[in-house]
N, C-alpha and C positions, 0 to 999 in steps of 0.2 A: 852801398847796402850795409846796413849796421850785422855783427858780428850774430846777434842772438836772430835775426833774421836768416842769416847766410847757414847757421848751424842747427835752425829749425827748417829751411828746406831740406841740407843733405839731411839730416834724422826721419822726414818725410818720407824722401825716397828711399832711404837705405828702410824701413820696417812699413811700407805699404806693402808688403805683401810678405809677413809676419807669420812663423810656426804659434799657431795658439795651441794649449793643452790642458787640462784640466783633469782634477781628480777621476771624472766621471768618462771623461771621452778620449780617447786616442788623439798624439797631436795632429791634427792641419793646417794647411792653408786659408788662410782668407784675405782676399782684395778687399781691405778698408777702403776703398778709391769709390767704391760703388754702391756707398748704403741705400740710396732709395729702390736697386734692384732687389737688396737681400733682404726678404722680407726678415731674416733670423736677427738681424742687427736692431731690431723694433723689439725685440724680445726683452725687458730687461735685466735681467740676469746676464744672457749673454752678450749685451752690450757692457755689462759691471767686467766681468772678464776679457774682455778685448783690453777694455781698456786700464785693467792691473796689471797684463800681461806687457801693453806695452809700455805702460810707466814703469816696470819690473826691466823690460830690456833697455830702456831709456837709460834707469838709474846704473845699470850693471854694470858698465862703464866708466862710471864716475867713481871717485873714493868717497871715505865714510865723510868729507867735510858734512856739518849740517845742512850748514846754507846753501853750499854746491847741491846737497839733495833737493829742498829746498823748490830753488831756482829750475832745475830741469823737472820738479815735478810742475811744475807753475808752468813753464815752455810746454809741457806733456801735455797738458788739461787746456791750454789754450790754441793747441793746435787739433786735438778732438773736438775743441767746442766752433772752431772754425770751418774742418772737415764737416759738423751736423748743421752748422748755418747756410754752409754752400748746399746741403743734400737738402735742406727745407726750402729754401729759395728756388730750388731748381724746380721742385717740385709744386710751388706756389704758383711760378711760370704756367709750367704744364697746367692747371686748374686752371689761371685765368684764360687757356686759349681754350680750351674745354667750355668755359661760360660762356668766350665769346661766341662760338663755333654755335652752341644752343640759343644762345640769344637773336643769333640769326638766323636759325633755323624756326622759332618762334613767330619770330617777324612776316617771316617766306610762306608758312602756315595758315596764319590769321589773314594777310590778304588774300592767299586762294579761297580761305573762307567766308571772305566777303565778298568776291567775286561770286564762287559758288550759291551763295545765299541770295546776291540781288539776280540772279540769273535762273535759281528753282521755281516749280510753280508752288502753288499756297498749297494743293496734295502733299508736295515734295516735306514741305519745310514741314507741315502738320507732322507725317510721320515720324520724322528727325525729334522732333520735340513731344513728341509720344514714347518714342524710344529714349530719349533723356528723361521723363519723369520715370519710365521703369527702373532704370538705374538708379536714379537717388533715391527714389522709393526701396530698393534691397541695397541698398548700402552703399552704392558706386559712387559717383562721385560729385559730392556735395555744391561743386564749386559751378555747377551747369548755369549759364548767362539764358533768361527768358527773351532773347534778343528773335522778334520775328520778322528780320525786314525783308 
């Protein structure tokens, strides 16, 4: 494991769970570890302060070299930008099982509704399609199939 690896996990663990503070608010706690629960981290302002605050504890450690700043603000912003790529992926996850979950539930739909339809009588289905031109007649929903099998 290369150096700037091994010294951006411990920096990881040692400030995932960071005093933040700010002019306006008293300092606290916050679990960086779990941005897609904290809806505040979506905020941007207070994602800007998390994340000076902890480039601020980062640097505080290091002396004035330039490049030593430098270098660990560069480590700082690459491991932020990696913590929001894991919380958007994760969360892209969760969407696609959400489409699929609909997608089959769609499917599960449309053939009760073909069964239901080839098994109405011509009363049955007339109604159905009575009651669908009221709808899109007051605005409901456009998308109605003239389908009368």
């Amino acid at each position: 494991m290369s150096t700037l690896a091994a010294d951006s996990k411990s920096v990881h663990r040692s400030v995932t769970q960071m005093p933040i503070s700010s002019p306006l608010s008293s300092p606290m706690r916050v679990d960086i570890r779990s941005p897609v629960t904290n809806p505040d981290l979506f905020d941007q302002n207070t994602l800007i302060t998390y994340v000076y605050c902890f480039i601020k504890n980062f640097i505080g450690a290091s002396g004035t070299n330039a490049v030593a700043i430098d270098n660990k603000i560069e480590q700082a912003m690459d491991l932020v930008k990696s913590h929001l790529m894991f919380a958007v992926r994760e969360e892209v996850e969760v969407l696609k099982e959400k489409i699929s979950e609909l997608m089959e539930r769609i499917t599960q739909l449309e053939y009760e509704n073909t069964i239901l339809k080839a098994n109405a009588t011509q009363e049955t289905l007339s109604q159905i399609q009575g009651k669908a031109n009221q709808l899109h007649s007051a605005g409901g929903n456009s998308n109605v199939s003239n389908n009368n099998s």
